[in-house]
C-alpha positions in Angstrom: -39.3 -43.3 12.8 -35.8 -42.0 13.9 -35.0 -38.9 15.1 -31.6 -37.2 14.8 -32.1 -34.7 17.4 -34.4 -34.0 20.7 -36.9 -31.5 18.5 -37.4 -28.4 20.4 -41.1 -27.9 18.7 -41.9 -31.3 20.6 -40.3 -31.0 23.8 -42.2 -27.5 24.0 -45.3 -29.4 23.4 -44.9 -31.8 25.8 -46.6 -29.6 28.8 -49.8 -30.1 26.9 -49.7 -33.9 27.4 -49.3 -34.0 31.0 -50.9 -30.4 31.9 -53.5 -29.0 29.0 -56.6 -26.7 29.6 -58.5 -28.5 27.3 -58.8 -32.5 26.1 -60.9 -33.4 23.0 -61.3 -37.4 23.5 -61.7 -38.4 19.9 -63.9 -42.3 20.5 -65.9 -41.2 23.4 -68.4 -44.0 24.3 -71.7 -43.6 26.1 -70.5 -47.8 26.9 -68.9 -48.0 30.2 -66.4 -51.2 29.5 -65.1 -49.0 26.2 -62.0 -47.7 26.5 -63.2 -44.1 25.2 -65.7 -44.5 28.6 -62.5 -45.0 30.5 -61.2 -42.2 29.5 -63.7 -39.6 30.0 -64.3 -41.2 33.6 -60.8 -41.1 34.5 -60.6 -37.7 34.0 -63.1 -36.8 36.0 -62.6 -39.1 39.1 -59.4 -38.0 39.0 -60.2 -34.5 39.4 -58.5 -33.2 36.2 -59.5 -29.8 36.2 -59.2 -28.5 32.6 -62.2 -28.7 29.9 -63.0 -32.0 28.2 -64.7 -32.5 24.9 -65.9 -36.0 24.2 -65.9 -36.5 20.4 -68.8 -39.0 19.5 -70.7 -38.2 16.0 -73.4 -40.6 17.1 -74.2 -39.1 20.8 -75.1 -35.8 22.5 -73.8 -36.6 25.8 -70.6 -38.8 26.9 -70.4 -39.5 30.8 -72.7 -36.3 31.4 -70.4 -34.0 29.3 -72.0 -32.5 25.7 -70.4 -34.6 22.7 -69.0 -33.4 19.3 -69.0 -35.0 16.0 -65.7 -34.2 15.0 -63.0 -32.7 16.5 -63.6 -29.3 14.6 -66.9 -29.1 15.9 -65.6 -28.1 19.3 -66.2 -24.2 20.2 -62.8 -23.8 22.1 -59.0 -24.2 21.7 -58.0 -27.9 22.2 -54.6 -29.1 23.6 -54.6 -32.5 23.7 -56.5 -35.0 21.4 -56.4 -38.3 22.8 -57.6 -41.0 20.3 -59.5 -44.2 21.0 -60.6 -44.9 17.3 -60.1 -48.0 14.4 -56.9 -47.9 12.9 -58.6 -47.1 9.4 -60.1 -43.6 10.7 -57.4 -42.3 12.6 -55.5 -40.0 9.5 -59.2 -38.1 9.1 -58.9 -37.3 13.1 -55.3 -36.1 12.6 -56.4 -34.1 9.4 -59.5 -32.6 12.0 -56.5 -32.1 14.6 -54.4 -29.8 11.8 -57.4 -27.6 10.9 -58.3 -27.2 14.6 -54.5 -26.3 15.7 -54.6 -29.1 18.6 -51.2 -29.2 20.5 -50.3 -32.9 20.8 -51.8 -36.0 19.9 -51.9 -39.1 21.7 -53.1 -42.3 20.0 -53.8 -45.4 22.2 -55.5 -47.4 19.2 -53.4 -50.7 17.9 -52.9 -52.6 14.7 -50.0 -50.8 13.4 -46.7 -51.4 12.5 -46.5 -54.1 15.1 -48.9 -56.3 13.2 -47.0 -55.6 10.1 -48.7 -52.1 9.2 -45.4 -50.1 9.3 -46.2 -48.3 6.2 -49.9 -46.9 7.3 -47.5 -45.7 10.8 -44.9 -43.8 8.9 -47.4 -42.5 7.1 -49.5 -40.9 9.8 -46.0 -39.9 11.6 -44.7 -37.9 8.4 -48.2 -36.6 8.1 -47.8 -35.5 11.8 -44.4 -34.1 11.4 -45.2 -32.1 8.3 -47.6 -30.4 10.3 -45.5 -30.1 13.5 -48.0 -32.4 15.2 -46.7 -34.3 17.9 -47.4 -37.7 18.2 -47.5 -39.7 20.9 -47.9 -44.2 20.7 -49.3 -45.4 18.6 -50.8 -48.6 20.8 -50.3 -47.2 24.4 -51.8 -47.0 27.9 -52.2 -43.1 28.5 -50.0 -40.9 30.8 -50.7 -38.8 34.1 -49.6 -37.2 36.9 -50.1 -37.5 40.5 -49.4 -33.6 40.8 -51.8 -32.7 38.5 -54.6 -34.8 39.1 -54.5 -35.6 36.2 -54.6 -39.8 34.5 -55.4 -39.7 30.8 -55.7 -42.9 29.0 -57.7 -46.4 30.6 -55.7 -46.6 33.9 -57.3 -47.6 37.2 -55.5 -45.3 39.1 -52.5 -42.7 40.3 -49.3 -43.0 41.9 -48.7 -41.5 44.9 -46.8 -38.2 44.7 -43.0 -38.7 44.7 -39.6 -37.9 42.6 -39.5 -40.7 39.8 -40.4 -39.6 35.9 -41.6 -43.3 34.5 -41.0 -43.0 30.7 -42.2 -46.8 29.2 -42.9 -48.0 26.3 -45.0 -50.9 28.2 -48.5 -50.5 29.2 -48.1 -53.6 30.9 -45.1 -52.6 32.8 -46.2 -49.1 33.7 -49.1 -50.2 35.1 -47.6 -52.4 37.3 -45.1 -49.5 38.6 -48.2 -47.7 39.3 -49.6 -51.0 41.0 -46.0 -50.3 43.1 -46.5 -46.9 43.6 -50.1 -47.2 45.4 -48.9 -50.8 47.6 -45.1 -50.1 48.7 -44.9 -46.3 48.1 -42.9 -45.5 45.1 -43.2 -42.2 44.0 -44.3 -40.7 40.7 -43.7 -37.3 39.3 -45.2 -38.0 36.2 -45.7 -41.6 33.7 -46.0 -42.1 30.1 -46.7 -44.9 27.6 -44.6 -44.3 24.8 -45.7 -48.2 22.9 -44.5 -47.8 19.2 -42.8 -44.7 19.7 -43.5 -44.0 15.9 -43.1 -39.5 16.6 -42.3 -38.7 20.3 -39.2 -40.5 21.1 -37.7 -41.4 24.4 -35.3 -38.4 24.2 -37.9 -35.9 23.7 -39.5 -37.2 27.4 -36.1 -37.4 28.9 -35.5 -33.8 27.9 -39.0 -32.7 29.2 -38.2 -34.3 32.4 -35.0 -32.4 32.9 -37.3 -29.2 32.6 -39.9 -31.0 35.4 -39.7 -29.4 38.6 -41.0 -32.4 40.2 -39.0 -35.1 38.8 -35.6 -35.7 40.5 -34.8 -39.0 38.9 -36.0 -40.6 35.3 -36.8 -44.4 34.6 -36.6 -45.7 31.1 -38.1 -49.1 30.5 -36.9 -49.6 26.8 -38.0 -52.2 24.4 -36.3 -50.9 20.9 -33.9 -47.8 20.8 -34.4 -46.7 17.2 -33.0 -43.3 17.7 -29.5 -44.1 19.8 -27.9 -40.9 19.5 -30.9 -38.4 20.0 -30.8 -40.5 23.3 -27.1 -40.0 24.4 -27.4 -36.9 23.1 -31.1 -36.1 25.7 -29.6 -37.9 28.4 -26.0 -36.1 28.3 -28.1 -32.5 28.4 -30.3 -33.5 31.3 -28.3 -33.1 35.3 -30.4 -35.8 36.6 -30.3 -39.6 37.4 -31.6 -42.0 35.0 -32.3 -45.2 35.1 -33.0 -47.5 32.0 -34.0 -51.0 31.5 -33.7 -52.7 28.4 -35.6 -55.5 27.3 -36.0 -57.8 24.0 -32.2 -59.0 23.9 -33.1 -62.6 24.0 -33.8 -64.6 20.9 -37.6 -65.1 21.6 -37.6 -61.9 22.9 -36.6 -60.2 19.7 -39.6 -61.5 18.1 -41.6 -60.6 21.3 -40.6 -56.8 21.4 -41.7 -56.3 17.7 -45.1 -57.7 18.2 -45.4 -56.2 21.3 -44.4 -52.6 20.4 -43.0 -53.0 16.9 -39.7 -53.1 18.6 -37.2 -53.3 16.3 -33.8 -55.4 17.9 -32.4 -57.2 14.9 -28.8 -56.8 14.9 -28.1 -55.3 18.4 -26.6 -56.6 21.6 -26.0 -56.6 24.9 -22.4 -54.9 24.4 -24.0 -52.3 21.6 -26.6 -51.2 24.6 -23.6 -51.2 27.3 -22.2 -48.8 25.5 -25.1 -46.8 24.9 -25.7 -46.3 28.4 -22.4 -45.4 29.1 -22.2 -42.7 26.7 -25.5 -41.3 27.9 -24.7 -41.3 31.6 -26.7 -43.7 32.1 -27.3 -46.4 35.0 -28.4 -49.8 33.7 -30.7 -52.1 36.2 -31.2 -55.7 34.5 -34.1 -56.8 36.6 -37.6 -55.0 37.3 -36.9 -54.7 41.1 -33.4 -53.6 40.8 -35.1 -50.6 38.4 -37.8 -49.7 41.0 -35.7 -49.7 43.7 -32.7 -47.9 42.3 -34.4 -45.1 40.9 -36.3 -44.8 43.8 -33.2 -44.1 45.7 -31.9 -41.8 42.9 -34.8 -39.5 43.6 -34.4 -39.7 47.0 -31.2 -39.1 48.2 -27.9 -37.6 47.3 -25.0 -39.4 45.4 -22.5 -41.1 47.2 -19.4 -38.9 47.1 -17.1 -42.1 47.5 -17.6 -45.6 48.6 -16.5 -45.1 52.3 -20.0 -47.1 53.0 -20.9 -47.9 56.9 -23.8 -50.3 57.5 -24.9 -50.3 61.4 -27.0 -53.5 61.8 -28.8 -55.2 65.0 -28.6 -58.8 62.8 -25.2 -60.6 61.4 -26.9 -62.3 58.8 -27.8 -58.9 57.1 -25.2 -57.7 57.4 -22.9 -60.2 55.9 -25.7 -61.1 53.0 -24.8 -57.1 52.7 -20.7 -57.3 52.6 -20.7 -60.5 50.4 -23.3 -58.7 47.9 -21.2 -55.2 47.6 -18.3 -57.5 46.7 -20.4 -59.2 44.1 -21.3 -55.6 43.0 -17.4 -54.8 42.3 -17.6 -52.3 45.6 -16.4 -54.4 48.2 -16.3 -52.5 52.1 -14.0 -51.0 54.3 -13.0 -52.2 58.0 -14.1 -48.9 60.0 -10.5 -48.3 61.0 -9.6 -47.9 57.0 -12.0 -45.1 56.9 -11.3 -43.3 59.9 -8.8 -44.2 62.7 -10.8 -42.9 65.5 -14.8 -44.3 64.6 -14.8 -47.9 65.6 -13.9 -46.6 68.7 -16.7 -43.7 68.8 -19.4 -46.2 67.6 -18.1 -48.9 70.1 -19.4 -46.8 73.0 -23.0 -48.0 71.7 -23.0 -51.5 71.6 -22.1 -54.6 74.1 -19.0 -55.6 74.3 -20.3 -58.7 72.7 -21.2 -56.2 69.3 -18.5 -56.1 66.6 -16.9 -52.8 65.6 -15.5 -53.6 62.2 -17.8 -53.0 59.2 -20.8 -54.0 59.2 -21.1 -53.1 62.6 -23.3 -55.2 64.7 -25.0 -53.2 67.1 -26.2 -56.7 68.5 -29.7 -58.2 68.4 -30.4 -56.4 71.6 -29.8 -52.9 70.7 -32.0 -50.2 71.7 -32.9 -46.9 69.8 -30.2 -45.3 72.1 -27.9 -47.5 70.6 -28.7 -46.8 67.0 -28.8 -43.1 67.3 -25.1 -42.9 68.4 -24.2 -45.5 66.2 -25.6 -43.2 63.2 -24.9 -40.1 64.9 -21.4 -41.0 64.8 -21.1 -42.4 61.3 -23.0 -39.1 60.0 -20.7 -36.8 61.8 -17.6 -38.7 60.5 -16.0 -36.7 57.2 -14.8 -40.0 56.0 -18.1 -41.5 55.9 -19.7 -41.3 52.1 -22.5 -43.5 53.1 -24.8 -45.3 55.3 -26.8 -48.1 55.3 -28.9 -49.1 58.7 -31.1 -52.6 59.1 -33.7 -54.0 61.3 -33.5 -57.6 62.7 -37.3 -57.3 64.9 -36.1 -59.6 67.8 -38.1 -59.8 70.6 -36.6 -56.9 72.2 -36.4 -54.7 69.2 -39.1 -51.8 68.9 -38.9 -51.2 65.3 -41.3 -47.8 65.9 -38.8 -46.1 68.0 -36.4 -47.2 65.4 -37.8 -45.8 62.5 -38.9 -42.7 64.2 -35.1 -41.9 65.2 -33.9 -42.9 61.6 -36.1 -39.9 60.2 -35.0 -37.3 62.5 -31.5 -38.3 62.4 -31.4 -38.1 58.5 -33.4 -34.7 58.8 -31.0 -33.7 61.2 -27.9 -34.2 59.0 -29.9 -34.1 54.8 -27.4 -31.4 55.0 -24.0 -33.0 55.0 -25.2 -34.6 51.8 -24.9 -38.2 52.8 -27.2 -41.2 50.8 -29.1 -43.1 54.2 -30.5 -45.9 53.2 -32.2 -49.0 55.4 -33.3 -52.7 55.7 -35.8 -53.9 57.6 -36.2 -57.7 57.2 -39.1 -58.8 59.1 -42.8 -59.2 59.2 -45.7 -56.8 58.8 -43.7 -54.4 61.7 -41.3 -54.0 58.8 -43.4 -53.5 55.8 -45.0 -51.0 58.0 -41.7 -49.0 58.6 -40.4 -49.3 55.1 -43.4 -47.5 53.7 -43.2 -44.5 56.3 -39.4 -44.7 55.3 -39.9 -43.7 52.2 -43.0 -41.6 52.9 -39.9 -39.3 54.9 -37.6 -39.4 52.0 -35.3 -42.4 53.1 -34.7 -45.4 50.8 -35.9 -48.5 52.8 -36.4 -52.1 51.4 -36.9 -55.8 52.8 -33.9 -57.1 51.6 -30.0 -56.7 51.9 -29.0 -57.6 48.5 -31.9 -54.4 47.4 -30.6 -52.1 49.9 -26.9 -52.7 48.6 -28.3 -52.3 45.1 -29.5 -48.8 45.9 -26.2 -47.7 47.8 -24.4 -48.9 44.6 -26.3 -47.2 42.3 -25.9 -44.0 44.2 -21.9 -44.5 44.0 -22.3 -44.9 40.4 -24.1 -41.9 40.3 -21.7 -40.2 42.1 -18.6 -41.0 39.7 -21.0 -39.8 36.7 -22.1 -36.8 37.9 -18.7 -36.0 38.2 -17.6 -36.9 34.5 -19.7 -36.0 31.3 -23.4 -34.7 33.1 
């Protein structure tokens, strides 16, 4: 159902969905491959720490925890009700929820308005909203936060901690961000599954996320945006980064998005979602990795302050898959002696006189970490300079370790001029290996040119918005 405003009864709420004292989980099941198991058991492996109150009327114990028979029965205060139950029962559970004054609601069960069943949805939703209930799904995954300890809803595991708020309306999707997080290090202040979005809308999130101490950047994976202006409207009130991805624009897809999330598309475009975005403040990525890997740089680093890019390379070919792709990208480089008379000079005291001093600059294939550190040393320290992007070749003379370990100190060294340092490492396991402790120190670092350029881009974006209307 649409929402003309961010509701400041639900954002308010929202700390109860991600940190409560208390979880009744209505569908508890003594049945280990039952989603109201999963529940239960993630909770505990995870090590939330609050109470939780399995609500079972046809069992005494849930997971070795005592069971209720309705959510009324339970002794305590109750934040969060998370509901794993039929379709045809859930009203009764939300009328238990208003008597026992629960917080927030979550409700992961299906068969709703995306199989047709829009009118028993709007029902429960006005019934929610009458009572200042907040709803979150119907048909979702469950939410979490690597923070807290805390993974509610049937979800094998956490991300690792890091600066990226993952609002999706995909449980597919969001699980495989998570899959990301754990395998190539993307970090996760908190996720949530928003799938038919019938209460909580994305701008409710997005607000709660610009109150998250943790979350530094916000990635929207968006299948239907019922509610356009309560999303400019979130997005233009939050001084953060975001990210958005929207989906369902094909014809197929159209049809896909409803019956996936009841997604409704009919009538929109392409332009119509341009210009949403644009309004909002928004930066648009139109493929999966480009999403990842720009918001991962969004949380990470500093906007460009202009587009005065340097890329210091031991490899040609990266570098000119780089220089060709930033033209593609409507940001086309500048030759060194553009941006500052003086540097190709400075940096050409660290290469062979066989390297190139124009931009990229190729340090050569047999550069040594000497070689890089004044190169970057020299690019950092230059005023003109609004950005840097380094990348690996591993030749047979290259010692990617001593590389990487001279890339963190030198961006620790100089975090404070407030310059975006992004890398490349193109290569075998050596590089996988550096790109994940790259990013374990705070520095963007990918196996490609074309994502590296991506990231640097979307940071110059960035940079012009935060400027304007945020």
């Amino acid at each position: 159902m649409i929402v003309k405003h961010p509701r400041d009864y639900v954002i308010d709420n929202l700390q109860y969905a991600l940190n409560p004292k208390s979880i009744a989980v209505v569908g508890a099941s003594r049945y280990s491959t039952k989603v109201g198991y999963k529940v239960v058991d993630g909770l505990k492996l995870w090590g939330y720490k609050g109470d939780i109150y399995p609500v079972n009327p046809r069992a005494d114990k849930v997971n070795g925890l005592k069971a209720y028979p309705t959510v009324k029965d339970i002794p305590e205060e109750v934040d969060l009700a998370f509901l794993a139950v039929p379709a045809h029962i859930v009203k009764s559970v939300l009328e238990d929820c208003v008597a026992k004054k629960v917080k927030i609601v979550v409700i992961a069960t299906s068969a709703f308005k995306e199989i047709g069943r829009g009118a028993l949805q709007d029902e429960l939703t006005q019934y929610c909203r009458d009572n200042k209930l907040p709803l979150i799904g119907p048909n979702l995954v469950g939410m979490g936060s690597p923070y807290l300890d805390f993974n509610c809803g049937f979800i094998p595991y956490l991300p690792i901690k890091g600066p990226v708020a993952m609002i999706s309306q995909s449980g597919a999707n969001l699980l495989a961000a998570l899959g990301s997080s754990q395998k190539d290090h993307y970090g996760m202040s908190f996720f949530v599954g928003l799938g038919n979005k019938a209460d909580v809308d994305f701008c409710e999130f997005i607000s709660y996320a610009g109150r998250d101490k943790d979350t530094k950047c916000l990635a929207v994976y968006i299948e239907g945006l019922d509610s356009p202006d309560a999303f400019i409207e979130a997005c233009q009130n939050v001084n953060k980064p975001i990210v958005t991805i929207k989906v369902g624009g094909s014809k197929i897809g159209e049809k896909a998005a409803f019956a996936h999330t009841a997604s409704e598309n009919a009538g929109t475009s392409d332009a119509f979602y341009d210009e949403v975005f644009k309004k909002a403040g928004a930066i648009r990525a139109t493929t999966w990795e480009e999403f990842l890997d720009i918001s991962m740089a969004l949380g990470m680093q500093p906007p460009a302050k202009g587009d005065n890019i340097v890329m210091i390379t031991n490899g040609g070919g990266s570098g000119l898959l780089s220089c060709d792709h930033f033209e593609r990208r409507g940001m086309p480089m500048h030759e060194l002696n553009e941006i500052s008379p003086s540097l190709s000079d400075r940096i050409r005291a660290y290469m062979p006189m066989f390297g190139s001093p124009l931009n990229p600059v190729d340090i050569s294939g047999t550069a040594s970490p000497i070689q890089y550190k004044g190169a970057f040393t020299q690019a950092m320290r230059d005023p003109n300079v609004h950005g840097i992007i380094g990348s690996i070749c591993p030749t047979a003379v290259t010692d990617v370790d001593a590389v990487t370990d001279l890339v963190i100190r030198i961006h620790d060294t100089y975090r404070h001029l407030g310059k975006p340092f992004i890398m490349e490492c193109q290569g075998g396991n050596e590089c996988q290996e550096a790109i994940l402790k790259l990013r374990d120190h705070g520095i963007p670092a990918y196996a490609t040119a074309e994502q590296a350029v991506n990231a640097m881009v979307a940071l110059y974006q960035y940079g012009k918005i935060s400027k304007g209307h945020k």
